[in-house]
NUMAR-430650 format. One line per 3 residues: number of its first residue (from 1); their letters; for each residue x, y, z of C-alpha. Coordinates in Angstrom, 1 decimal, m for minus. Example, Ala and Ser with C-alpha at 12.3 -4.5 7.8 and 13.67 -1.06 7.14 Angstrom:
BEGIN
1) AS) 12.3,m4.5,7.8  13.7,m1.1,7.1
END
This chain:
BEGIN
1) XXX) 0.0,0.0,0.0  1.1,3.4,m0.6  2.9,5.1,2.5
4) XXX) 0.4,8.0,3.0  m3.4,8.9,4.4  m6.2,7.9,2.3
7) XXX) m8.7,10.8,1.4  m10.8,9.7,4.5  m7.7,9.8,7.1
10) XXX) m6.8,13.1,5.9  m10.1,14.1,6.8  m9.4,12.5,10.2
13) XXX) m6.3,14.0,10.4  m8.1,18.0,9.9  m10.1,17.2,12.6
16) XXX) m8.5,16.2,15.3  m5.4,18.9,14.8  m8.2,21.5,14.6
19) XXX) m10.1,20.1,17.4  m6.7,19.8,19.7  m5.3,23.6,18.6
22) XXX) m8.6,25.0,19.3  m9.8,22.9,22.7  m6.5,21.6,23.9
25) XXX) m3.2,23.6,22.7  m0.3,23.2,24.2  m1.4,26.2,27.0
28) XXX) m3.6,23.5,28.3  m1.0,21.4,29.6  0.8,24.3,30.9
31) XXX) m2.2,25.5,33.2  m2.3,21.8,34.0  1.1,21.5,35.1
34) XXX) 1.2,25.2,36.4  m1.8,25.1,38.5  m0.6,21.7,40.0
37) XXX) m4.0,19.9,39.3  m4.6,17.3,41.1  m5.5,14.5,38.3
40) XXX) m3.1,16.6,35.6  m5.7,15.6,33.0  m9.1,17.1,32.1
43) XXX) m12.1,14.7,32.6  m14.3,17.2,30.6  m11.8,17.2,27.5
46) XXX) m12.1,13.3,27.7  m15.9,13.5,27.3  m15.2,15.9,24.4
49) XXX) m13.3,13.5,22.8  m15.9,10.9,23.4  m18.4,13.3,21.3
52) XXX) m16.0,13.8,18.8  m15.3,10.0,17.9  m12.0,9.8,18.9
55) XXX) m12.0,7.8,22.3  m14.2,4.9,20.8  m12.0,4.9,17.2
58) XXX) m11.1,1.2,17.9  m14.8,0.2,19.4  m17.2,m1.0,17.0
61) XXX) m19.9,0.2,16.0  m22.0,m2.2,18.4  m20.5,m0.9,21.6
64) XXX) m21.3,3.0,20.0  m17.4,3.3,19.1  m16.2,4.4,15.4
67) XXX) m15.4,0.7,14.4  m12.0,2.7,12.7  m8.5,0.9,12.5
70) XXX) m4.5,1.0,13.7  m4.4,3.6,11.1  m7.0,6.1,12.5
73) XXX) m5.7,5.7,15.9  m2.1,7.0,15.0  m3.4,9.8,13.1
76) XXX) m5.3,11.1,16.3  m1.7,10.4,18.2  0.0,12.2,15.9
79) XXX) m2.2,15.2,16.3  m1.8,15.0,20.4  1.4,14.6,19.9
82) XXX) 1.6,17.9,18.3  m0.3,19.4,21.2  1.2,18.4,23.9
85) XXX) m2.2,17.7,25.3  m2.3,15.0,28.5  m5.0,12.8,27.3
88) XXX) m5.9,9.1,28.4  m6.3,8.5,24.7  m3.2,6.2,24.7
91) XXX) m4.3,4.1,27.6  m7.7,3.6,27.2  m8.8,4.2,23.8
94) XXX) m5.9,2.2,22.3  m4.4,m0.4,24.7  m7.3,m0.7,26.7
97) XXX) m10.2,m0.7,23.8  m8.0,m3.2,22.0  m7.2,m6.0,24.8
100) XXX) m11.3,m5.7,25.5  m12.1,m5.8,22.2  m10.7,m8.7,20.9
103) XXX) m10.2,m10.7,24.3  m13.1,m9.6,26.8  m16.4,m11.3,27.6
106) XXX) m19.5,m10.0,26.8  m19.9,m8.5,30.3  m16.6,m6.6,30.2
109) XXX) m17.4,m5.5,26.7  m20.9,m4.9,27.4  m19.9,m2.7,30.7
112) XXX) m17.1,m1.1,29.2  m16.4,m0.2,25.5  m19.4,1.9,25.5
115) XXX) m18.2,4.0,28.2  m15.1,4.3,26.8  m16.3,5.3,23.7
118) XXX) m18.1,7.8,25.3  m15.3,9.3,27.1  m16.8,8.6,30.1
121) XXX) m14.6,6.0,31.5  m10.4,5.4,32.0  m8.7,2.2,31.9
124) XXX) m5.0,2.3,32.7  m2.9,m1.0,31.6  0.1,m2.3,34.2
127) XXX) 2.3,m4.4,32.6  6.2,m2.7,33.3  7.4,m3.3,36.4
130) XXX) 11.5,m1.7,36.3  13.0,1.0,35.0  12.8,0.3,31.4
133) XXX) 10.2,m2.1,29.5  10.7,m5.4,29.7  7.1,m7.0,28.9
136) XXX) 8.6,m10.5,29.0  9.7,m10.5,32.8  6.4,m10.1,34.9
139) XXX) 7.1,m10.9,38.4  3.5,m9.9,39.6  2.1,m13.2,40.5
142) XXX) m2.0,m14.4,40.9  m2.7,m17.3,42.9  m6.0,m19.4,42.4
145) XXX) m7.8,m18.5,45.7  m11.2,m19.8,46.3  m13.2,m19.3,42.9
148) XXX) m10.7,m16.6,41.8  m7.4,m15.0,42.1  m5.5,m13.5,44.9
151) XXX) m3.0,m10.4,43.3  0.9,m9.4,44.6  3.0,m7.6,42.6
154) XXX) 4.2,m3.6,41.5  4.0,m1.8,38.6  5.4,1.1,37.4
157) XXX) 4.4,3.5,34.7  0.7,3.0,34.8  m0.2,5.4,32.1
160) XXX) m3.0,7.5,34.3  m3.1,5.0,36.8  m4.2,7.2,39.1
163) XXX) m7.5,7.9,37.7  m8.7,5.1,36.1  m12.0,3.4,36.6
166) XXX) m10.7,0.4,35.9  m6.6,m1.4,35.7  m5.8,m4.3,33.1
169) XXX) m3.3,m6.2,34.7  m1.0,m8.7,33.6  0.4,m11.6,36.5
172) XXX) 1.9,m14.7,35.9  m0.3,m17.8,37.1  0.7,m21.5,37.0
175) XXX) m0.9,m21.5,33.5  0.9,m18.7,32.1  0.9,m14.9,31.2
178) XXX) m2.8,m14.3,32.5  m4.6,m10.4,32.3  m7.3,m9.6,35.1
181) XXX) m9.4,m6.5,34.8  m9.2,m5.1,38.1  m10.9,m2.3,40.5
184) XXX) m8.9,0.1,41.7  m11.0,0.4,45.0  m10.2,m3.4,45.8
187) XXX) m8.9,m3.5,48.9  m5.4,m4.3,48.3  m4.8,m1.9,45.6
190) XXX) m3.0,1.4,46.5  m2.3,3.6,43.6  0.9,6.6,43.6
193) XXX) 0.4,9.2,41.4  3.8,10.4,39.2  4.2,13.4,37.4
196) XXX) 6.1,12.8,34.9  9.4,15.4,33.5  6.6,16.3,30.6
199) XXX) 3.9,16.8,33.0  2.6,14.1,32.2  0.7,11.6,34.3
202) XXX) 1.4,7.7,35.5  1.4,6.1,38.6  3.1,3.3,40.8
205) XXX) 0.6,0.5,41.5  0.8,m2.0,44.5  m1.4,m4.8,44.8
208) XXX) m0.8,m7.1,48.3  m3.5,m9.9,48.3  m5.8,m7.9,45.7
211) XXX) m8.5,m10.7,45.5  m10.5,m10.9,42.2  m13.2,m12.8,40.6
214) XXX) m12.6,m15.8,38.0  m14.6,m13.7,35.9  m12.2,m10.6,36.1
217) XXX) m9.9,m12.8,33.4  m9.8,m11.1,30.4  m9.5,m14.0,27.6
220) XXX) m8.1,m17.3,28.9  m6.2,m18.1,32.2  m2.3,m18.5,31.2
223) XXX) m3.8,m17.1,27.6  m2.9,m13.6,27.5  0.6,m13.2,26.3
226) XXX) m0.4,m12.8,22.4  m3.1,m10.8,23.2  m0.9,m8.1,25.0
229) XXX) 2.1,m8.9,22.5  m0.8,m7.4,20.1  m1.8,m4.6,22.0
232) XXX) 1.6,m3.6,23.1  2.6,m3.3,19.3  m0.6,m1.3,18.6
235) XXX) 0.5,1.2,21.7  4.0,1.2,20.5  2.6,2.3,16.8
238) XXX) 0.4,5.4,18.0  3.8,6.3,20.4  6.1,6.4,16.8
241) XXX) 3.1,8.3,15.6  3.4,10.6,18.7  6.8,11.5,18.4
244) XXX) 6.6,12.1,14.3  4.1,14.6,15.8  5.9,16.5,18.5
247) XXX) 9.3,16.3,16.4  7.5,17.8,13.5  6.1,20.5,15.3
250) XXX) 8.9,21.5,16.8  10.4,21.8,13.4  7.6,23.8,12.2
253) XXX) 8.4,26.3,15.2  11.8,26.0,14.4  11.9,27.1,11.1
256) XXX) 9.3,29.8,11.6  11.9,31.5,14.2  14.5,30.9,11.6
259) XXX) 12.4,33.4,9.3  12.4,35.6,11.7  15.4,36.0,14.4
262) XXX) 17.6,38.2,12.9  21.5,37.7,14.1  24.4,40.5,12.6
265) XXX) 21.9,41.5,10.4  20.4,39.1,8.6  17.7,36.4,9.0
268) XXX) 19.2,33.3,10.6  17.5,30.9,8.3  19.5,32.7,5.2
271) XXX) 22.6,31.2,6.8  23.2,27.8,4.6  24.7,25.8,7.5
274) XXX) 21.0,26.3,9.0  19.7,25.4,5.5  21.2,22.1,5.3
277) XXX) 20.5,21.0,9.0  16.8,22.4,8.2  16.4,20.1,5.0
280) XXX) 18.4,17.1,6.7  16.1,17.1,9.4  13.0,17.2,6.8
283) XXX) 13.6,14.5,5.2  14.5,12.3,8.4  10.8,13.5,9.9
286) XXX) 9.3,12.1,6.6  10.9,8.7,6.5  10.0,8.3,10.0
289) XXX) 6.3,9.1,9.0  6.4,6.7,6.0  7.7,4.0,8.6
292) XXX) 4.6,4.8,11.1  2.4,4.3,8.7  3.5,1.3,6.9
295) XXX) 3.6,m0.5,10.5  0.2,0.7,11.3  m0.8,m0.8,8.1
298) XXX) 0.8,m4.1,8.1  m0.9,m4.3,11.9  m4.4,m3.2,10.1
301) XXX) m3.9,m6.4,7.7  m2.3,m8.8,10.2  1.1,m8.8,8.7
304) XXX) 3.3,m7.8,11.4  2.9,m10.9,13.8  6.1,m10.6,14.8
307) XXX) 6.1,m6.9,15.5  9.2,m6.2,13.2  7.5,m3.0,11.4
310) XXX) 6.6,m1.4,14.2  10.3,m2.2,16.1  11.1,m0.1,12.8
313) XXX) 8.9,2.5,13.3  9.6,2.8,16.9  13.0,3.3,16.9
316) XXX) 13.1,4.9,13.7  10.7,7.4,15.2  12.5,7.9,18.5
319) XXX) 15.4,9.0,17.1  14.1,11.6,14.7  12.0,12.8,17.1
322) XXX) 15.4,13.2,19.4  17.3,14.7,16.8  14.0,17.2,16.0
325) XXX) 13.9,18.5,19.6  17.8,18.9,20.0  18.0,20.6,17.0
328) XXX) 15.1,22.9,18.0  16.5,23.7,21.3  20.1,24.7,19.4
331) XXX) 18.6,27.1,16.5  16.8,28.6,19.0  19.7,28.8,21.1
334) XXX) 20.1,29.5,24.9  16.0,30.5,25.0  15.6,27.1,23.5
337) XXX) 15.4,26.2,27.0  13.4,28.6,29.1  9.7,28.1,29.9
340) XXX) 9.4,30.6,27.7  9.7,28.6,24.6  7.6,25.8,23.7
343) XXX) 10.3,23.6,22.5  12.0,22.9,25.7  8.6,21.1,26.3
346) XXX) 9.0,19.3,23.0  12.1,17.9,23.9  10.9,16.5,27.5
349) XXX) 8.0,15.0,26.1  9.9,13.1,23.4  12.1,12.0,25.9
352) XXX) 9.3,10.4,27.7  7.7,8.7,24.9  10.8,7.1,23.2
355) XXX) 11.2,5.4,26.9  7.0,4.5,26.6  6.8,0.2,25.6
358) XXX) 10.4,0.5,24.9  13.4,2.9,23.7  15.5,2.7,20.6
361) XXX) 17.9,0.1,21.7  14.8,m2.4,23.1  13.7,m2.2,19.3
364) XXX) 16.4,m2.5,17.8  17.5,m6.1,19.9  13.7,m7.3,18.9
367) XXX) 14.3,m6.9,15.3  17.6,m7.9,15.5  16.3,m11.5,17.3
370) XXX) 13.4,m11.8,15.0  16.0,m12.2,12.5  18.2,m14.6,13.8
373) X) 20.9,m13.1,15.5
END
């Protein structure tokens, strides 16, 4: 398929960059951060985003979502990415929405896609437990205790964990990688909000003897490794997307202040050294796009089981994005930094998502097993 939006993503695309520079711009997260609210995301814009179509875009139709694709859902994460905007739109309407969808009972469905869709509900997945992402060491364990499961583990950067409805999380049982879908007011479960260096939110959560219901599995006792395999690639996808966002925008700033700071008399975007480093960079945020999007379609047609295309686009991604924001912050020179520029912000916020379900380096030694070495 050809690397680029179809007539009906562009579409997509229009609206949810207008609809975040007009609701949600990047002054949203700074009276967020600056007026030290205490969820650090907005409940109301959720709901908004609920009208809108954008927090049900992986629910079907049936469950009053958009019934859209992988596709869809990393052009609205390339728009927030743009924006800055804190928004449980990772969380819930892609990681969340996806392990429902395609591994949840009717109940779970029936009691929570809908509200999802809506905006009206936020469901946080705990899966990493360390510093960085390592998916395949889970040392949270659930024991079979009377007709369910008794909970003890920690987890670490619950993407807005600290206000969710409702936690997804994955535990080892004797059968295998297992997922339960779990209260946060069980008793048991104590939740530690952390601001993140973007002002962003996650949160540390403990569970000590968290007792659930059999029917709090999501899928299949000792079944849920492919399902959050999937999901985790899905998540990793919309983050590339993300970062082509934010490193593009801070491009866009950067070369609009190159057209107009003048230094010994002359615009500092007529200087060719600026030129080249301007059109390097270009081209770099363009491949990285073309990479998102041919990973979000192979995932669209089931032909990334493996999750190379999206290793690609991850990584790929993370480092454009780096090289976007430190090249920002140096044309812009010594201000590059100060609150008072936006791209300082940039950079802390790509910083955060290219350590989000695995930096550069993680990808790269997936893709680099997947092949054989």
């Amino acid at each position: 398929m050809p690397l680029i939006l179809t007539e009906e993503q562009t579409m997509l695309k229009e609206a949810a960059e207008g609809f975040l520079s007009e609701t949600a711009p990047i002054a949203h997260l700074r009276k967020l951060r600056d007026d030290r609210d205490a969820d650090g995301v907005s409940r109301d814009l959720w709901r908004q985003f609920g009208e809108m179509g954008f927090a049900g875009i992986l629910v079907g139709e049936d469950h009053g979502g958009s019934g859209l694709g992988p596709v869809e859902a990393g052009v609205v994460a390339e728009a927030l990415g743009r924006t800055l905007t804190p928004s449980p739109f990772l969380g819930t309407a892609v990681l969340a929405a996806k392990l429902l969808g395609d591994g949840g009972s009717e109940a779970q469905k029936a009691g929570w896609l809908g509200r999802i869709a809506a905006g009206e509900a936020i469901v946080s997945l705990a899966v990493d437990e360390g510093a960085k992402h390592r998916p395949e060491r889970i040392a949270t364990r659930a024991e079979r205790a009377g007709n369910g499961f008794r909970l003890n583990g920690a987890k670490g950067f619950v993407l807005d964990g600290h206000v969710a409805d409702a936690l997804i999380v994955a535990a080892e049982t004797d059968e295998g990688l297992t997922l339960f879908l779990v209260d946060p007011k069980t008793a048991g479960v104590e939740i530690e909000r952390t601001v993140m260096v973007d002002a962003h939110n996650a949160a540390r959560v403990t569970l000590s003897d968290v007792e659930v219901d059999a029917d709090a599995v999501i899928g299949s006792v000792g079944g849920g490794r492919a399902p959050l395999d999937a999901a985790l690639d899905l998540g990793r996808a919309c983050v590339a997307a993300m970062m082509n966002g934010a490193g593009d925008q801070a491009f866009q700033v950067t070369t609009e202040y190159l057209r107009t700071r003048k230094q010994f008399g002359k615009l500092i975007g007529e200087f060719q050294a600026l030129q080249h480093r301007a059109a390097h960079l270009f081209t770099e945020i363009e491949l990285a796009r073309a990479a998102t999007i041919g990973a979000l379609q192979r995932l669209e047609a089931g032909k990334d089981p493996q999750g190379v295309a999206v290793s690609v686009a991850k990584a790929k991604a993370g480092r454009v994005a780096e090289l976007a924001v430190q090249e920002a912050v140096q044309m812009h020179g010594g201000v590059g930094m100060t609150d008072e520029f936006d791209v300082g912000l940039f950079m802390k916020r790509v910083r955060v998502l290219n350590e989000l379900f695995g930096d550069a380096g993680y990808h790269q030694e997936k893709l680099a097993r997947a092949q054989g070495y």
